[in-house]
N, C-alpha and C positions, 0 to 999 in steps of 0.2 A: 504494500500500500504506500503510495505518495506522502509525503510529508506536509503537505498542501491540503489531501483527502482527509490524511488522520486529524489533522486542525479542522477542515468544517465539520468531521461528524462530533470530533468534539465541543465546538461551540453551538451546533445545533442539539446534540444530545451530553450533557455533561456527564461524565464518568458513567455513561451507561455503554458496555463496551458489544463491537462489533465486527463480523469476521467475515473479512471475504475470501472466499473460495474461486479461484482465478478462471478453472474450466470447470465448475461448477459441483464439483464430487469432492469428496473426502478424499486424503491420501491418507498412507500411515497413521494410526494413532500412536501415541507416543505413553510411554509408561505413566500411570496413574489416571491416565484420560479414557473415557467411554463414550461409546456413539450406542444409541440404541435404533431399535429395528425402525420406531417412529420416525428418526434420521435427527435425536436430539443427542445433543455433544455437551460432554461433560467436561470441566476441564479438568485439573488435579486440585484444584481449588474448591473444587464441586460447585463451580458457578456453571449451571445449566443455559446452552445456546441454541437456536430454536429454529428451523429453516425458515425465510420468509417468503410465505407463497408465491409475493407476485412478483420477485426477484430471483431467478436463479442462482445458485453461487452466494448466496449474503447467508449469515447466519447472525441471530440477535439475540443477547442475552436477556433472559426473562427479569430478572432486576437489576438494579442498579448497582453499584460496586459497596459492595459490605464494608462494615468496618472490619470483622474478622480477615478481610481478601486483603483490604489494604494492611491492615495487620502485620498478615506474611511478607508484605513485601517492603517494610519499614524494618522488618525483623532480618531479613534475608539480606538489607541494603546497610543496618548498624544506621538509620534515619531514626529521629526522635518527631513523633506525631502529635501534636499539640489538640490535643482533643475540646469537644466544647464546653460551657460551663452547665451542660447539665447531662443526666446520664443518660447513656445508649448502652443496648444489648450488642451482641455479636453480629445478629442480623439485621441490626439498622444501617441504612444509607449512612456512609462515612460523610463529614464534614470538614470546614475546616484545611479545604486540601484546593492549594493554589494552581495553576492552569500549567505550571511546571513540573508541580510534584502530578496532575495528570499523565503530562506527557512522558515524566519516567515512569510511572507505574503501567504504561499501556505497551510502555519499551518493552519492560523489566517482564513483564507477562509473556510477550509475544519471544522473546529470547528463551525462557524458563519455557513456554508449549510448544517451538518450531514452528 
């Protein structure tokens, strides 16, 4: 993906992350990742990615970027995450996370899944 591409879907969709498939099929899954028969993709994160119909090749994750997903990857990078001033669970929408700390976490993903 273009570095131009990944900037608008991320200003149109903020850390809601998405995956294209260039000739439109799956290749390899890679250790800890699952594709099921429906043709939903899992990643090692277990953030679930979803085909979208009227696009061939796009897959879209069904929520938004967790705080547990950013988590792993503040944990994995030795980054300190300045969370908000009131509490969130694992599965809540991460906050708090500037258009840079974005763009390395969609890096750091896409590096860590092939």
């Amino acid at each position: 993906m273009s570095p131009r591409l990944a900037t608008l879907l991320l200003a149109l969709v903020p850390l809601v992350l998405v995956i294209l498939v260039p000739d439109g099929t799956f290749g390899e899954v890679k250790d800890g990742s699952k594709r099921s028969s429906r043709g939903v993709f899992t990643n090692s994160l277990g953030m679930e990615f979803v085909p979208v119909k009227a696009a061939l090749g796009i897959l879209f994750c069904r929520w938004e970027t967790r705080v547990k997903d950013f988590r792993a990857f503040c944990e994995d990078t030795d980054r300190v995450h300045e969370g908000p001033a009131f509490p969130q669970g694992d599965d809540h929408p991460v906050v708090n996370v500037s258009y840079n700390d974005a763009m390395e976490f969609c890096a750091w993903l896409s590096e860590k899944e092939g």
